[in-house]
C-alpha positions as CSV (number, residue, x, y, z in Angstrom):
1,X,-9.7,-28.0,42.3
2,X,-8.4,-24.7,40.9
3,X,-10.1,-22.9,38.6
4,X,-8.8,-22.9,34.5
5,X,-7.4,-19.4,34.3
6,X,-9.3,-16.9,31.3
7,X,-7.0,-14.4,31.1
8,X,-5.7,-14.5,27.3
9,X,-2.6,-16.2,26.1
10,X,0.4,-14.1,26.3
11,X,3.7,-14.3,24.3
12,X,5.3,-12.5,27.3
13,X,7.0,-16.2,29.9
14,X,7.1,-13.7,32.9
15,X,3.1,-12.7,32.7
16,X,0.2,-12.0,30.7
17,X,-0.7,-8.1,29.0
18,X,2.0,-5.5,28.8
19,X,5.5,-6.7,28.9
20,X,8.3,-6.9,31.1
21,X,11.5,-4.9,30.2
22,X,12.8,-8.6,30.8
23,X,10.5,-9.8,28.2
24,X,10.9,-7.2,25.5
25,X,14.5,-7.8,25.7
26,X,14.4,-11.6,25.5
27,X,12.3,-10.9,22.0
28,X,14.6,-8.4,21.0
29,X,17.1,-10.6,21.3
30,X,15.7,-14.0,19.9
31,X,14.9,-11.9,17.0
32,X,18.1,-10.7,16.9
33,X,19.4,-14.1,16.9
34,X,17.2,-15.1,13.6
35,X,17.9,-12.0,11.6
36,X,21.9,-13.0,12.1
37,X,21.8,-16.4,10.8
38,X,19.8,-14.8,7.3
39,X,21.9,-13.2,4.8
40,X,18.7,-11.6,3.4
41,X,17.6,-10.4,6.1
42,X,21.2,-8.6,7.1
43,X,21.7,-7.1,3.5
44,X,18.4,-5.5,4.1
45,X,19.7,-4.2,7.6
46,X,22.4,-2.6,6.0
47,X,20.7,-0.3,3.8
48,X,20.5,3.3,5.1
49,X,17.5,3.9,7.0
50,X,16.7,0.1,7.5
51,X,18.1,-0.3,10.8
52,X,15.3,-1.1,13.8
53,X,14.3,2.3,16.0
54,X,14.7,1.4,19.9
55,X,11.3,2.0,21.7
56,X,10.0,5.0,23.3
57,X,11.7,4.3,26.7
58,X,15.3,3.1,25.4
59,X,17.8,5.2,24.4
60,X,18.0,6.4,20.8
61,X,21.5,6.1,18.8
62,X,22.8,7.4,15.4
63,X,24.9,4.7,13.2
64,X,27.4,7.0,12.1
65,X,27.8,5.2,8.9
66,X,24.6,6.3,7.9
67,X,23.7,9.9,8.9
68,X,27.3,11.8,8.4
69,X,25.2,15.5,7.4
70,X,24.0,16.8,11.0
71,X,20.8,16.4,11.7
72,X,20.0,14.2,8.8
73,X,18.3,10.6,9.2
74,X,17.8,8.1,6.4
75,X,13.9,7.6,6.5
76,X,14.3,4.2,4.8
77,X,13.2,3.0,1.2
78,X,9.9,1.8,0.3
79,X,9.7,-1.7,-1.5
80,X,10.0,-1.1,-4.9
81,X,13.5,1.3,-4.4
82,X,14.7,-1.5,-2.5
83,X,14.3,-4.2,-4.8
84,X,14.9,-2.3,-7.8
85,X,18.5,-1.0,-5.8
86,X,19.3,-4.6,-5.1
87,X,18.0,-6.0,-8.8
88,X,20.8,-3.9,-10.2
89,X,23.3,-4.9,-7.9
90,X,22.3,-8.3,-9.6
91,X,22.7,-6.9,-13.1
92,X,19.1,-5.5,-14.0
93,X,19.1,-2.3,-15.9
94,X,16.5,-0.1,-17.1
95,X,17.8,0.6,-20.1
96,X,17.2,-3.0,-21.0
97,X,14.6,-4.4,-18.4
98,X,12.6,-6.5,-20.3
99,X,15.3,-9.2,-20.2
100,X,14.4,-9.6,-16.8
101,X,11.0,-10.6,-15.2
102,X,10.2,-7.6,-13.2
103,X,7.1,-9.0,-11.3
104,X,7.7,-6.2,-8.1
105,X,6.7,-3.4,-10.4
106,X,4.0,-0.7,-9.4
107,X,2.8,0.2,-12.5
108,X,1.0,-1.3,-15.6
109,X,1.9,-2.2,-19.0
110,X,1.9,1.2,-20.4
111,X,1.6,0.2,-24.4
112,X,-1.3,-0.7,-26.1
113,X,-3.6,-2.9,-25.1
114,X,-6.5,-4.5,-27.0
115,X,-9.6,-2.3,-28.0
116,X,-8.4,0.6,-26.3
117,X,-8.1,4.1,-27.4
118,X,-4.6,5.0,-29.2
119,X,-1.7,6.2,-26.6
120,X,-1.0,9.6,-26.5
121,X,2.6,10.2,-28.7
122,X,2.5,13.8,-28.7
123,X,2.4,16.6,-26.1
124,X,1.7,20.1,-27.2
125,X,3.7,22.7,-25.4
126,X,2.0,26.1,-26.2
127,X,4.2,29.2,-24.7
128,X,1.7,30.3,-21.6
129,X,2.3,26.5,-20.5
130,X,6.3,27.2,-19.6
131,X,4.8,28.9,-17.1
132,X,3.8,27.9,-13.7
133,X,0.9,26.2,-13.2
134,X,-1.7,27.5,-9.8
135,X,-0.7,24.8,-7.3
136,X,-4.2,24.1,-7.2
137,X,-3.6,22.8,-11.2
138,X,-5.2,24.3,-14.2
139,X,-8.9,25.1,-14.0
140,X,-10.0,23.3,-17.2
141,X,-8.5,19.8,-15.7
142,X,-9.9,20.8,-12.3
143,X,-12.9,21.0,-14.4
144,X,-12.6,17.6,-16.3
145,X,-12.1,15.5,-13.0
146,X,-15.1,17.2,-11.4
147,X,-16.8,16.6,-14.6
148,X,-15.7,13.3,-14.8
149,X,-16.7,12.2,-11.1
150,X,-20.6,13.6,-11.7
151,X,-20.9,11.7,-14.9
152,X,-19.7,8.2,-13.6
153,X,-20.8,8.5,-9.7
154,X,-23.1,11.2,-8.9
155,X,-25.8,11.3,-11.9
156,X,-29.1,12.7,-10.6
157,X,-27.8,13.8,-7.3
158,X,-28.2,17.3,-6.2
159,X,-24.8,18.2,-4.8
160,X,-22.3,18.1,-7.3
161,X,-18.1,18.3,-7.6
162,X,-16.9,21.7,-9.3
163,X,-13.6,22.6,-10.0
164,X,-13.2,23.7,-6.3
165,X,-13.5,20.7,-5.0
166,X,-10.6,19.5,-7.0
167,X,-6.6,19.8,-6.2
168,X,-3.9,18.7,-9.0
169,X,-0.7,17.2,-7.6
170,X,2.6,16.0,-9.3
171,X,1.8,12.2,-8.0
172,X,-0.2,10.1,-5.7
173,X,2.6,10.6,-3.1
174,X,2.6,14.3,-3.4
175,X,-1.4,14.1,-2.9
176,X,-1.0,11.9,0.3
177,X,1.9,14.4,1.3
178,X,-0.3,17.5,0.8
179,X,-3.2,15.7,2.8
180,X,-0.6,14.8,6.0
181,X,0.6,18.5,6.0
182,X,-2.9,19.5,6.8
183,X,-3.6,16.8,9.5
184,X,-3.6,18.0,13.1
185,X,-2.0,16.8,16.0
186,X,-3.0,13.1,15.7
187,X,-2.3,9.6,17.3
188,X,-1.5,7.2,14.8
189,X,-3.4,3.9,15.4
190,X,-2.3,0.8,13.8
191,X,-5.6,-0.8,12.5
192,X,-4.1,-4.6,11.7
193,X,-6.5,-5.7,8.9
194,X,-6.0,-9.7,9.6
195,X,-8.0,-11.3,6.7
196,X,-7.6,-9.3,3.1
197,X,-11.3,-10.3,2.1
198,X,-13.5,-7.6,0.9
199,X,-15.5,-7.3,4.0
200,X,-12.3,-6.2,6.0
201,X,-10.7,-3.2,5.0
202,X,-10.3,-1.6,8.7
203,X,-10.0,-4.1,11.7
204,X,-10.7,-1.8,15.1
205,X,-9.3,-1.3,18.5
206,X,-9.9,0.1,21.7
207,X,-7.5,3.2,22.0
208,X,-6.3,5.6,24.2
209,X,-9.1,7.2,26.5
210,X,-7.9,10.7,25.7
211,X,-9.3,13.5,23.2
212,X,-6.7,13.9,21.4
213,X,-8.0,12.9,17.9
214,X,-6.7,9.5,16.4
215,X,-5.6,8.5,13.1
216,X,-5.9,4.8,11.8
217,X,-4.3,2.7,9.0
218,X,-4.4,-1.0,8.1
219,X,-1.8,-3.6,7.3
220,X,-0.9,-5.0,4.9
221,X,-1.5,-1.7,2.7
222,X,0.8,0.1,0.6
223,X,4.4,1.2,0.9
224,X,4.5,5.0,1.3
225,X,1.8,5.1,3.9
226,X,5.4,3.8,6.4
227,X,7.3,6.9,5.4
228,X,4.6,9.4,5.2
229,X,3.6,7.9,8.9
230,X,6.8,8.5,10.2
231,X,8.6,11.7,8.4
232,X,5.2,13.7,9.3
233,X,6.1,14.1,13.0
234,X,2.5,15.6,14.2
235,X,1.7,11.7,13.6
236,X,1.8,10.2,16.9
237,X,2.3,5.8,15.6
238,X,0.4,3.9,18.3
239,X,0.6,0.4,17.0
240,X,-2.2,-1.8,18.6
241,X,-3.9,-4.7,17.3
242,X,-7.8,-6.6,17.8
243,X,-9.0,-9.3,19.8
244,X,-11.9,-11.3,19.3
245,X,-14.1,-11.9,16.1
246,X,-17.0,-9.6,17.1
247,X,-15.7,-6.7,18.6
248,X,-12.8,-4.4,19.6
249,X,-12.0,-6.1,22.8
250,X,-8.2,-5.1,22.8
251,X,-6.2,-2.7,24.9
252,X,-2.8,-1.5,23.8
253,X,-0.6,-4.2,23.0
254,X,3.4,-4.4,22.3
255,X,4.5,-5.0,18.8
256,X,5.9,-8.3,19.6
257,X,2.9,-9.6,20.7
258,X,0.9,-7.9,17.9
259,X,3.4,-9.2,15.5
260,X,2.2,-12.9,16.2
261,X,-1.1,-12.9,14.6
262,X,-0.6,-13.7,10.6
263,X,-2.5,-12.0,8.3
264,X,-4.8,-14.6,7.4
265,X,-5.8,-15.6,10.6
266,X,-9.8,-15.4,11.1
267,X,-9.9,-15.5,13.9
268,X,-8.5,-12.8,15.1
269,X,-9.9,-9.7,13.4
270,X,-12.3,-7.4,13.7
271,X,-14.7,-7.0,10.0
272,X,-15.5,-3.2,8.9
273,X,-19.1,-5.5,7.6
274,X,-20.1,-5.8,11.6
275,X,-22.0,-3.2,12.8
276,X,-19.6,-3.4,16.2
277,X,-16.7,-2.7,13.7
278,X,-18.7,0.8,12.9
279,X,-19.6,0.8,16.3
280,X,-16.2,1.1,17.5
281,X,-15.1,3.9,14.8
282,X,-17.9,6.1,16.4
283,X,-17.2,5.6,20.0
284,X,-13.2,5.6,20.1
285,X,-12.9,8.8,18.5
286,X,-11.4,8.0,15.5
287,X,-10.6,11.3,13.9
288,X,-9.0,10.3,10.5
289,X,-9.0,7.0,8.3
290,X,-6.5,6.4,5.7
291,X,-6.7,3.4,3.2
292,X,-5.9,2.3,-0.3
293,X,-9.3,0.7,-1.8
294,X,-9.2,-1.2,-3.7
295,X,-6.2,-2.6,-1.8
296,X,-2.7,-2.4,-2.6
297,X,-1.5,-5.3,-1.9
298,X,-3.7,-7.7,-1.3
299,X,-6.2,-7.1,-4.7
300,X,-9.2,-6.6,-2.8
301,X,-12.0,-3.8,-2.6
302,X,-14.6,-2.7,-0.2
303,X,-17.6,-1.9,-2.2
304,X,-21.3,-1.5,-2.5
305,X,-23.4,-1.2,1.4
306,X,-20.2,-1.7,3.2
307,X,-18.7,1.5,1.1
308,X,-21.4,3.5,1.4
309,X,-21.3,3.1,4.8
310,X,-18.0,3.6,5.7
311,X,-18.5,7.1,3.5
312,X,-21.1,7.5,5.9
313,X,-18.8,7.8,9.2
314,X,-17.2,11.5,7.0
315,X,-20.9,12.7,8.7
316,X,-19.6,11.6,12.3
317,X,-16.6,13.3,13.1
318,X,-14.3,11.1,11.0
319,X,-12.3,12.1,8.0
320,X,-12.2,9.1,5.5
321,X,-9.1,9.2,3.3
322,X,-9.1,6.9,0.4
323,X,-6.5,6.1,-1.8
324,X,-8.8,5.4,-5.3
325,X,-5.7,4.2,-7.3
326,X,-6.8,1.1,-8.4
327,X,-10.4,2.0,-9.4
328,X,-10.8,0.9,-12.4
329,X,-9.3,-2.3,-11.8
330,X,-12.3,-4.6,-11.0
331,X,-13.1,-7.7,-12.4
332,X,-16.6,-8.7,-12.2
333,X,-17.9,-12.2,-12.7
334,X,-20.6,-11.2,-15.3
335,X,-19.3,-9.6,-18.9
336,X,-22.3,-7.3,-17.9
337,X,-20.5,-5.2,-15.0
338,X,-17.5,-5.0,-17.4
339,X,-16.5,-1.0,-17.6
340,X,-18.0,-0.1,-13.9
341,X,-15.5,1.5,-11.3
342,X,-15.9,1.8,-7.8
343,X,-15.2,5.2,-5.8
344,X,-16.5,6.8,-2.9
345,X,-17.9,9.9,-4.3
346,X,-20.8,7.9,-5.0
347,X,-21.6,7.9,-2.2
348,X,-21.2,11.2,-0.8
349,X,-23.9,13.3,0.3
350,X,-22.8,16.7,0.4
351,X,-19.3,17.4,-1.6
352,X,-18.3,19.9,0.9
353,X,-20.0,18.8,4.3
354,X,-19.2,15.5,4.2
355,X,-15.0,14.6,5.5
356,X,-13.9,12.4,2.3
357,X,-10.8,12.8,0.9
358,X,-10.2,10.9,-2.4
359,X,-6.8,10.3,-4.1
360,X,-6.5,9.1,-8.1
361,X,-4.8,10.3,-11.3
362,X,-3.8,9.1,-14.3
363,X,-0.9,6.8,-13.3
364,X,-2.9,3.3,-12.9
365,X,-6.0,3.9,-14.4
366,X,-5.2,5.5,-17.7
367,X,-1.5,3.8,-17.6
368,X,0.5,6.7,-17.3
369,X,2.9,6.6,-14.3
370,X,5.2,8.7,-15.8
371,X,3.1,11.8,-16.6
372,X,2.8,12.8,-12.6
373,X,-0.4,14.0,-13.0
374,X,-2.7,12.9,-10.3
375,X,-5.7,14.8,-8.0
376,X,-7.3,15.0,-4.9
377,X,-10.6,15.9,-4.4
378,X,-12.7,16.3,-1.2
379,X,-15.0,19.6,0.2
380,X,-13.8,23.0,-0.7
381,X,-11.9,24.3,2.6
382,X,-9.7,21.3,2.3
383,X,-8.4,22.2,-1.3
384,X,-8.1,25.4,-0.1
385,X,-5.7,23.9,2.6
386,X,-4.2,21.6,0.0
387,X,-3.2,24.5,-2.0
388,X,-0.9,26.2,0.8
389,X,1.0,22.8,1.7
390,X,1.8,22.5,-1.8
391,X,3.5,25.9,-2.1
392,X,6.3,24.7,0.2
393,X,6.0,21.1,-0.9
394,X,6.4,20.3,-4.0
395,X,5.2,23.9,-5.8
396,X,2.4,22.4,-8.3
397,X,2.6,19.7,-11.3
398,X,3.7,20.0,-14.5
399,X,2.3,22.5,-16.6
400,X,2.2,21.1,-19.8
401,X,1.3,17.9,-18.9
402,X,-1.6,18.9,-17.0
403,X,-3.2,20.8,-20.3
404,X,-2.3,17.2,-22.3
405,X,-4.5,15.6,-19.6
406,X,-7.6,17.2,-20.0
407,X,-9.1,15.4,-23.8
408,X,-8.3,11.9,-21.8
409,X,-10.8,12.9,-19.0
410,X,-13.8,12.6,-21.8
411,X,-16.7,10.7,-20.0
412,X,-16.7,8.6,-23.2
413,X,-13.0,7.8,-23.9
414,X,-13.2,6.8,-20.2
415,X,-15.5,4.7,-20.6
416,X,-13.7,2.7,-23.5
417,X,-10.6,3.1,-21.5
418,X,-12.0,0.7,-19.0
419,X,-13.5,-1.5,-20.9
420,X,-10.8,-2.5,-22.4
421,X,-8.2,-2.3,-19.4
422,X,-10.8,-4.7,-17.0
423,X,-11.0,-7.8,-19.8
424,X,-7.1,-7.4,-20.6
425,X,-5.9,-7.3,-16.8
426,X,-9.1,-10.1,-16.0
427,X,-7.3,-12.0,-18.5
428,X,-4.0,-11.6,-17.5
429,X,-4.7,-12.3,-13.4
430,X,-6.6,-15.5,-15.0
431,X,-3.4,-17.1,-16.4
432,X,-0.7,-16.2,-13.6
433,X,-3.3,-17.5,-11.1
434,X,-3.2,-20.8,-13.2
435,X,0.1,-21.2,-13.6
436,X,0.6,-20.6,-9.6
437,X,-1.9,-23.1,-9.1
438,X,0.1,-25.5,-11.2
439,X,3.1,-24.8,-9.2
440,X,1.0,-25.9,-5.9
441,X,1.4,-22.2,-4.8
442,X,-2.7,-21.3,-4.5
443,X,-3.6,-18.0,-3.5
444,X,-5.2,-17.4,-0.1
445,X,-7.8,-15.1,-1.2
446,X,-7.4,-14.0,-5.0
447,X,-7.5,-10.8,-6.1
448,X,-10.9,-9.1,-6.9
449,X,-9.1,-5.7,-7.6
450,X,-6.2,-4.0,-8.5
451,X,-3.4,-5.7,-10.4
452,X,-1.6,-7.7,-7.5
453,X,-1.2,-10.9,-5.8
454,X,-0.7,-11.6,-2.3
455,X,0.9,-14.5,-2.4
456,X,1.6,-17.3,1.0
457,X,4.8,-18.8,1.3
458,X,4.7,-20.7,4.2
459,X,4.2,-24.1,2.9
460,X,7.4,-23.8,1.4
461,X,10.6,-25.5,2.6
462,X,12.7,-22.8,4.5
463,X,14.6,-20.8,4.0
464,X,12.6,-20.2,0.8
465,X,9.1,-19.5,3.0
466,X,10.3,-15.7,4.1
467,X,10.1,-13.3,1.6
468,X,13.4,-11.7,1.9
469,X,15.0,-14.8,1.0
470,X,12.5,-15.7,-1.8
471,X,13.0,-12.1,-3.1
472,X,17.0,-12.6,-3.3
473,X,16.7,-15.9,-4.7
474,X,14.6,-15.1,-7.9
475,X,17.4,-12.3,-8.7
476,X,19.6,-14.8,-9.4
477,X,16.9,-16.0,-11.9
478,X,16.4,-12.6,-13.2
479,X,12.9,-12.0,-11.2
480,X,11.7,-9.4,-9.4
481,X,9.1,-9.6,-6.6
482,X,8.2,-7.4,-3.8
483,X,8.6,-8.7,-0.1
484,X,5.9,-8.6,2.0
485,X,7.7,-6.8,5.5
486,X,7.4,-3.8,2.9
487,X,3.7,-3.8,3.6
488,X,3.9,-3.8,6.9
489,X,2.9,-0.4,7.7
490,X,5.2,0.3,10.8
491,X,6.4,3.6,11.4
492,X,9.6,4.2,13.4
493,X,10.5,0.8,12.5
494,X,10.1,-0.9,15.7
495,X,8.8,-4.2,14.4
496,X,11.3,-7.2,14.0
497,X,11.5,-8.9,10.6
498,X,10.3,-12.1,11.7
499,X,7.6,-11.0,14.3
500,X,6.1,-9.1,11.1
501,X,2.6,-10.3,10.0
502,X,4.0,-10.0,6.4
503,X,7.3,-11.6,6.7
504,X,6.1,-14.9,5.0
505,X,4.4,-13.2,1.7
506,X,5.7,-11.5,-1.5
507,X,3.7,-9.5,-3.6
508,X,3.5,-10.6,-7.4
509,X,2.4,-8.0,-9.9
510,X,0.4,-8.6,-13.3
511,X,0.7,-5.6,-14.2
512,X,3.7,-6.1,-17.1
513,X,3.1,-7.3,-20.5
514,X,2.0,-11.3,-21.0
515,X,5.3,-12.3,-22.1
516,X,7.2,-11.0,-18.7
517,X,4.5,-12.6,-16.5
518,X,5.4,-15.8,-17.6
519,X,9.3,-15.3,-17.7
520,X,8.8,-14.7,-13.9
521,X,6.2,-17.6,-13.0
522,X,8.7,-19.9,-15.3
523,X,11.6,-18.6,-12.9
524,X,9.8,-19.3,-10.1
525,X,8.4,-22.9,-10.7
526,X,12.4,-23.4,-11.1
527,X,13.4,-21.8,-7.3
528,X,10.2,-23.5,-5.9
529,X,10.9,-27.1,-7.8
530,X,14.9,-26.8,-6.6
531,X,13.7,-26.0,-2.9
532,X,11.2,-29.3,-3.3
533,X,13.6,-31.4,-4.0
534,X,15.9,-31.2,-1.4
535,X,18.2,-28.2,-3.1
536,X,17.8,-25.3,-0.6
537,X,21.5,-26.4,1.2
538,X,21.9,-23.7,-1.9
539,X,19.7,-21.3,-0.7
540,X,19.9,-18.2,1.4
541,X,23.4,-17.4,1.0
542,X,25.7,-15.8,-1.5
543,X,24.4,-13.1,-2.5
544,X,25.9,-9.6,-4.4
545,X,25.9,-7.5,-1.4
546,X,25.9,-3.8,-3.0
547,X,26.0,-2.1,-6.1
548,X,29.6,-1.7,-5.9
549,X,29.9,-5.2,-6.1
550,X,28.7,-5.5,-9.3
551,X,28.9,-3.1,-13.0
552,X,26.7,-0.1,-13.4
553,X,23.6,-1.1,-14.9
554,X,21.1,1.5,-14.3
């Protein structure tokens, strides 16, 4: 009697492990096959930059009808220029976009809110501010954010932020731009976060046995991270993916096989709470993490133990990158914990020994998106570093703006600041998790943090259980939402639509005002109540293909 074979499952017919040329053009091709028959699916092909990238060992071709300036390439759009580009081709304009639902949106509300202090209305402009400002930002705000940090995370402990450790930047993505120009030589390893719970913000994987040193991200996790990844060519992308529930057990796999595994399978991920999880970051030479916490886009947060250890790993060799964004957006069970953020500084034992790199500003927490004015703050050579990538980069922010910033930085203003933005948001999440519920669409895991949903649409009748096509048929109800293959941090692009671990889930935002969260869940309970009944022969199909198709609306 033969023996029951354990080697693992393979999606590979030919054999088991690292695939065939056969078998990675069979997938290629039965991919192929699913993206034709979606008009979704092609319409987002055909946006500049949005074709796939052929592997390493294939040849690599131009499509002339995108990249006509020599040596120019299209580095593709991330999710919320997409959507926005094709929401106008529908008719959505800025000038009038609250007569649409726009649920995709990355930003708050940015009126007033409840108990909060008054919104700035006025911006002084005295004449030494029409000058430039040091790319390192103006010392007094340097000041106020150092300031700021000691007074909510470091109280009573002897090493404290100054203004050195402090670098103002012209936007979140001109931070996280700044930080990749600095990065060495790195390989790029895709860290798949299976389960968005708070105990896993990093899944691990055996990498290459080499010494070059190794950069990881997670998916799902926000947009830019795709196109920093890839237009920073010193990033070597290594996609790979975890085996096993308590350890890193993998070797390097192929994206189709990686892109199997959903990301709400629990069984197959690796939690940054086990101790082999740590284990692994130590002994695989992990040389740089980079995360959003709390997460963009799944709503949850790493916190307490499991954050201070994981700040704990900047005093082993690994730099810890944290995008702090959504900080202030916690909602704790008990009225109690109302007004307390979460950051990694409070953890930090020496400001300028230990590696972590921290990215906020004022465009979520203090709802100001549009005033650029954002930090990053870390040990004192780094800012140092920081300051000459941003003299070719992006030259400094905005001089004015920065000096306006500094009275909202007031340890108590802050404090009322958050109060009042955690019961509003709390309130809002509340209600659209509700209504979903109403709808039958229950959240997998709801949202602890931030102000987003990661919403599951595979119990839905198809084609309506991809977001692509769920995206393109709530513009015709005058809805934005964000797909989820937009999460799916994959540089190069090598990953197929339907083998993504995000393909099936759309990100919902409660970020706008009240009355536009429930224009978008009313719109839809209508697109999910026409799919129920038998209506989606209507579905996936005709759709405005460009903006030309359609009047200028922005």
């Amino acid at each position: 009697m033969s023996r029951p074979s354990t080697r693992p499952s393979s999606a590979y017919p030919s054999r088991s492990g690292t695939p065939s040329l056969r078998d990675v053009v069979h997938g290629v091709m039965k991919i192929f096959h699913h993206e034709k028959e979606s008009e979704a699916h092609q319409i987002f092909r055909q946006q500049a930059g949005h074709q796939p990238k052929g592997l390493n060992f294939l040849p690599q071709t131009i499509n002339p009808e995108e990249e006509t300036v020599p040596g120019i390439e299209h580095p593709g759009s991330t999710g919320v220029i997409y959507c926005s580009d094709r929401a106008i081709a529908n008719g959505f304009s800025y000038a009038s976009s609250h007569d649409w639902a726009n649920l995709g949106q990355g930003a708050p509300e940015v009126g007033p809110i409840p108990n909060a202090p008054p919104r700035p209305d006025s911006i002084p402009m005295p004449v030494d501010s029409l000058e430039y400002a040091p790319t390192t930002g103006v010392k007094a705000l340097r000041e106020a954010v150092a300031n700021l940090y000691n007074d909510n995370y470091r109280k009573g402990k002897a090493s404290q932020y100054t203004y050195e450790n402090v670098c103002i930047v012209p936007g979140g993505r001109a931070g996280l731009s700044r930080v990749a120009a600095v990065v060495g030589d790195v390989y790029c390893v895709c860290v798949v976060s299976l389960v968005p719970s708070n105990t896993t913000i990093f899944s691990l994987v055996q990498c290459l046995a080499n010494q070059t040193p190794i950069q990881s991200y997670q998916i799902p996790d926000y947009t830019a991270y795709d196109q920093v990844l890839s237009a920073f060519k010193r990033l070597v992308p290594v996609p790979t993916a975890c085996i096993g529930s308590q350890g890193a057990s993998s070797s390097i796999k192929c994206n189709l096989e990686l892109a199997e595994r959903t990301p709400l399978d629990r069984t197959n991920t690796v939690l940054i709470s086990n101790k082999p999880g740590f284990k692994d970051i130590r002994t695989q030479g992990l040389s740089v993490v980079i995360a959003s916490n709390p997460r963009n886009p799944t709503g949850q947060v790493i916190a307490g133990k499991e954050l201070k250890e994981l700040v704990s790993l900047s005093r082993e060799s690994t730099t810890i990158i944290l995008d702090e964004f959504y900080s202030w957006y916690i909602y704790p069970d008990s009225d109690k914990d109302i007004g307390k953020s979460i950051s990694s500084a409070e953890y930090v034992e020496d400001v300028n020994s230990d590696a972590v790199v921290i990215i906020d500003g004022l465009t979520k927490n203090w709802r100001l998106p549009g005033w650029r004015v954002c930090w990053v703050i870390g040990p004192k050579n780094l800012v140092t570093a920081l300051s000459q990538s941003g003299s070719f980069l992006d030259g400094g922010a905005n001089h004015p703006m920065q000096l306006a910033a500094i009275s909202l930085l007031e340890p108590g203003r802050v404090k009322e600041e958050k109060m009042a933005l955690q019961r509003h948001f709390k309130t809002k999440r509340d209600h659209v998790l509700k209504r979903l519920h109403a709808l039958h669409l229950d959240v997998d895991v709801p949202p602890q943090a931030t102000f987003y949903i990661w919403l599951n649409l595979e119990k839905l009748p198809p084609p309506l259980n991809n977001g692509l096509t769920f995206f393109e048929e709530l513009l015709k109800e005058q809805t934005i939402v964000i797909p989820g293959i937009f999460f799916d941090i994959n540089p190069a692009h090598r990953r197929n639509l339907f083998n993504s671990p995000c393909h099936h889930y759309v990100r919902l935002s409660f970020g706008p005002p009240m009355e536009d969260l429930d224009k978008g869940i009313d719109a839809i309970g209508r697109v999910v109540a026409a799919a129920r009944q038998g209506g989606t022969k209507k579905m996936g199909h005709s759709y405005k293909k460009s903006l030309e198709s359609s009047p200028d609306h922005i």
